[in-house]
N, C-alpha and C positions, 0 to 999 in steps of 0.2 A: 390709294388702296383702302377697300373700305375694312371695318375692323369689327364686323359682324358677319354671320354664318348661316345657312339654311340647310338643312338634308333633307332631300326626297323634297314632296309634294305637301307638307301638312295642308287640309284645306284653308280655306282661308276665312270659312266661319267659326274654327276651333282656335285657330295660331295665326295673330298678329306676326307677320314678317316684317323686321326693318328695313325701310328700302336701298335698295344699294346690296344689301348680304349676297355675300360670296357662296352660290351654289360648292356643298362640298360632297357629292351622294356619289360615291365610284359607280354607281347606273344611268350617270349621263354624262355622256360624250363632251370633253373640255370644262369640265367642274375641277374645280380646285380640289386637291387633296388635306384631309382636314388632318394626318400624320404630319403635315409639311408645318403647321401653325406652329410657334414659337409656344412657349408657356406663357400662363399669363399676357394673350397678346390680342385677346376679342373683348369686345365690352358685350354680347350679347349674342344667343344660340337657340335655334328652334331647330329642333329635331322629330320629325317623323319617323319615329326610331322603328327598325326591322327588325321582323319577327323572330329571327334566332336568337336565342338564349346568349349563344358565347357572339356572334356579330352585333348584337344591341350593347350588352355589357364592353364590348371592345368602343363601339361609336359614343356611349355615354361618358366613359373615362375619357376618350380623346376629347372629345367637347371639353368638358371640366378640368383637365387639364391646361386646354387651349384658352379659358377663361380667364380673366381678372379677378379676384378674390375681390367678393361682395356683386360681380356682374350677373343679370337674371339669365338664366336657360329654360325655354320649355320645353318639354319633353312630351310624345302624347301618340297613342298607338289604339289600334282596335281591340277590346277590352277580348276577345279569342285570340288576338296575335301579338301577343305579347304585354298588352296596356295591365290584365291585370298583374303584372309582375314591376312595375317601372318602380313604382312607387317604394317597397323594398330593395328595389337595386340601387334606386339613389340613396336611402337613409345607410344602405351597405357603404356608399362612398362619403359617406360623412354627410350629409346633406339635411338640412330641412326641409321637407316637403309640402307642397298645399294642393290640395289634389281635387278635383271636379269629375262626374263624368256629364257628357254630353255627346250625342249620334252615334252612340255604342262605343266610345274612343272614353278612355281616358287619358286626363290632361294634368300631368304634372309643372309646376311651377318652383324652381328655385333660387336662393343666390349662390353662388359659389362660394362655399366655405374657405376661409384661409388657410383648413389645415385639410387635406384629402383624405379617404381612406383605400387602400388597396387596390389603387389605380392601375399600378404598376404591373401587380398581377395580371389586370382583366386586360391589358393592351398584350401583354405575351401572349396570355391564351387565344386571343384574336386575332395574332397577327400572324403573314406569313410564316408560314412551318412546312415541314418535310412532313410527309405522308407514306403507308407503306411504298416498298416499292423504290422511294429516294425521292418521289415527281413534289415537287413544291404546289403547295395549295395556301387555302384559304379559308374561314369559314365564312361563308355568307355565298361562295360560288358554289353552282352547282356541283352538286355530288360529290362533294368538296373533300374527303376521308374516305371514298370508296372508288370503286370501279362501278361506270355507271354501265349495266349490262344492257342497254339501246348501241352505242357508241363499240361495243368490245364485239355486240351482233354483226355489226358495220364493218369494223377488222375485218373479222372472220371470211367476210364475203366478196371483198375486193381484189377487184387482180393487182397488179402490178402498174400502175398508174404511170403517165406520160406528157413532157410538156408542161402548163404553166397552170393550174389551178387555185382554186382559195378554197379551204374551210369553213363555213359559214356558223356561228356559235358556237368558235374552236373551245372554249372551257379553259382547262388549262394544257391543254395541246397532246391530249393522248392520242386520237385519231391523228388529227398534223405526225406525229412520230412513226404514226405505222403508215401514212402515204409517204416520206420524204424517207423511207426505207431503201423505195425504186430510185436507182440511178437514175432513172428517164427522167424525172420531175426535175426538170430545170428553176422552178420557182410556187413557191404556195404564199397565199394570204392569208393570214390567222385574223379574224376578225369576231369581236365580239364588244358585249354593251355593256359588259363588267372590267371597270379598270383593273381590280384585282386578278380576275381572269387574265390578262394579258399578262398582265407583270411576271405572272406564274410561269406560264406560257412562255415567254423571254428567258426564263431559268431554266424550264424543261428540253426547251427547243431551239438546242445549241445549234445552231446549222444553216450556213449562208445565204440557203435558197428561200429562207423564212422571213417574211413579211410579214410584219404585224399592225394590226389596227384597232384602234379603240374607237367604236365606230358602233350605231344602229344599223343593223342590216336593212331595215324598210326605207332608210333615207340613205343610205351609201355604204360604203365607199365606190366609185366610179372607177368600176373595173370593167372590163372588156373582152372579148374574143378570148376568154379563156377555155382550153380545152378539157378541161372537167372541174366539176363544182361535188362538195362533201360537205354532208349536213345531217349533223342530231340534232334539227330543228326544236326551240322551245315551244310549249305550250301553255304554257303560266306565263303571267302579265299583272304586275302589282301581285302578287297571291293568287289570282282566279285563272281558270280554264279559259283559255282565248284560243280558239280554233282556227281564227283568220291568222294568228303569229306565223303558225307554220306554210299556211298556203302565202305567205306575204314573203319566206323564204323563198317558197317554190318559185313565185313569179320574179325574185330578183335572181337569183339562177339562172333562170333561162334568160335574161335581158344580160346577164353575166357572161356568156358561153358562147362562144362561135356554133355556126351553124355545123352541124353533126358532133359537139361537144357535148357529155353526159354528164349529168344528176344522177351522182347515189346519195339515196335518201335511207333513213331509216325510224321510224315510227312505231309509235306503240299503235294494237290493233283496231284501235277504234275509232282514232282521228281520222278526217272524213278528208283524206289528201287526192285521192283517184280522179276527181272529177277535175282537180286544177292542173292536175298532171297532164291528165288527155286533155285539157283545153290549151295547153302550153306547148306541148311537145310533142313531136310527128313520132314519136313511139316509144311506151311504156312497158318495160319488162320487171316481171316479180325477178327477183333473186335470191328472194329467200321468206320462209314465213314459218312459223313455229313458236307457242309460248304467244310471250305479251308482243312481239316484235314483226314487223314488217318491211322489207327493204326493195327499194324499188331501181332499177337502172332507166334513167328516161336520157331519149335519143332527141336534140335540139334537132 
């Protein structure tokens, strides 16, 4: 087992990666979880740390904690998303810092102090918590402390659903709760590309028929002949607008679904989904539109 770390993607002209390091980024499927790391137990951490405030300062403490007193971490972010704060947040955790910028990122460099500061704190605020409501969340998942109103459009407009379906970037499983509502649903897949999403998801959706997966939906999970497919398809990818994320849902839906099986979708107004729908599926019905939202019934 090697006894070094990697999060996320840093490039590889900004941050030297040791080879062998243990992918620990809960956004890809079978990385190691870096809360799982003993104290004191890596000689070395490169972090691509994420844009949020309280999910950075949560992955920076776990790192530093997860260090050997005296081991290097680098740490290094787009200087809009988050880079120009790192540098402050590690001298907050006791740290001496040496800091470059270079391709708009900046690149902190330090060793792990012997003595921490206020680690403790920044992993509570980061970590699994109860949100209104009671539903366990996260911060760093989507709409992580609120109700995301695409998903609540979706409720609103579904029947009574039947048979064996999946959830497609279930979140933390509010839409799964209000499909596995229907008796009929013999069985759902909750899949998504966020480990903490699932975990959530596991707390929220106490209920036999639930299946979960920590899974990319454009490369699996290999499902089949299911009779309906549920989707607040993302459209962010690394931070930016990816258009094809959502049609990449659409077409594994329909490779998902027995023939006369339905896709309800639900999108904001501007995403350009119609034309993959009618390329996909032998019939496309509006079901609702109003506000930022758009929700589609498509017939495999």
């Amino acid at each position: 087992m090697t006894d070094t770390c990697v999060y996320g993607a840093p490039p590889a002209a900004l941050a030297e990666v040791p080879p062998g390091a243990r992918q620990v980024s809960p956004l890809i499927p079978d990385a190691a979880a870096l809360e799982d790391f003993a104290p004191a137990s890596l000689s070395a951490a490169v972090i691509a740390a994420p844009p949020g405030t309280i999910e950075r300062r949560y992955v920076l403490a776990l790192a530093l904690r997860a260090l050997q007193p005296g081991a290097p971490m680098t740490a290094l972010a787009p200087k809009e998303k988050g880079g120009s704060r790192l540098r402050k947040e590690l001298e907050a955790f006791g740290c001496s810092v040496e800091e470059v910028g270079r391709q708009h990122q900046r690149i902190c460099h330090v060793a792990r102090p012997a003595a921490l500061e206020g680690i403790e704190a920044a992993i509570v605020a980061g970590g699994p918590q109860r949100i209104g409501g009671g539903l366990w969340s996260q911060p760093g998942v989507f709409s992580w402390d609120r109700d995301d109103p695409g998903s609540q459009a979706l409720i609103a407009a579904l029947p009574r659903l039947a048979g064996q379906g999946a959830d497609l970037g279930c979140g933390i499983g509010v839409l799964a709760q209000a499909v596995l509502a229907s008796a009929k649903v013999t069985r759902l897949d909750l899949v998504d590309l966020d480990r903490r999403a699932i975990a959530a998801a596991r707390r929220n959706v106490e209920d036999p028929r639930a299946q979960f997966r920590w899974a990319d939906v454009r490369r699996g999970p290999e499902l089949s002949g299911l009779d309906f497919v549920v989707t607040n398809p993302p459209f962010h990818d690394t931070g930016l607008e990816d258009k094809a994320l959502g049609q990449a849902f659409i077409r594994r839906a329909h490779a998902m679904l027995r023939p006369g099986g339905a896709l309800w979708l639900v999108a904001n107004r501007h995403l350009p989904y119609e034309a993959v729908l009618g390329e996909s599926f032998a019939k496309v019905l509006p079901r609702g539109k109003g506000g930022a939202f758009k929700i589609y019934e498509a017939r495999k």
